[in-house]
N, C-alpha and C positions, 0 to 999 in steps of 0.2 A: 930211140927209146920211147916205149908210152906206158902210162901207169894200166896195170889192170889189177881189176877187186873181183874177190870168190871169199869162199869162207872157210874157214880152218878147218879142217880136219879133226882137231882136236877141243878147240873150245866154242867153236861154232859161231866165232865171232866174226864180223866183216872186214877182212884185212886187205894191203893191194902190196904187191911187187910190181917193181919197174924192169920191163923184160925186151930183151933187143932182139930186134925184129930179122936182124940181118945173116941170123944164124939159124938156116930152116925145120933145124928139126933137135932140142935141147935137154936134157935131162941133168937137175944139180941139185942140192940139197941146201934150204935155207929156212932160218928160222921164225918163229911169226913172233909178229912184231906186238903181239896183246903176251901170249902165253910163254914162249921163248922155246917150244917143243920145235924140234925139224920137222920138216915138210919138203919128201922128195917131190917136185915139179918137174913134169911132162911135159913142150908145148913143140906145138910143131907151125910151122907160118910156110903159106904163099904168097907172094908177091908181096911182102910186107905185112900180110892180114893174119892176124891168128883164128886159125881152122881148129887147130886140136890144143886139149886146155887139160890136166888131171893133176890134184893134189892126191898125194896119198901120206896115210900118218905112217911113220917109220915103224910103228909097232904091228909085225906082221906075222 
């Protein structure tokens, strides 16, 4: 597990999830930790590294 920080989607604040590395390619919905709105997250990893990274607000 390693922490990683982006910014909300929604309030545009500095937030981080803790995202495991060991599953290559993830999509799940969770909520930020300033505003409490979801945030569907994207992330996809090689060899441990994360390559691809997308927050998106649920309101679509």
């Amino acid at each position: 597990m390693f922490e990683h920080f982006f910014q909300c989607p929604y309030c545009w604040e500095e937030i981080s999830m803790l995202m495991d590395p060991s599953v290559p390619k993830q999509t799940y919905v969770e909520d930020c930790e300033v505003c409490c709105n979801p945030i569907e997250v994207t992330a996809e990893f090689q060899n441990n590294e994360l390559v691809g990274f997308v927050a998106r607000n649920m309101e679509r």
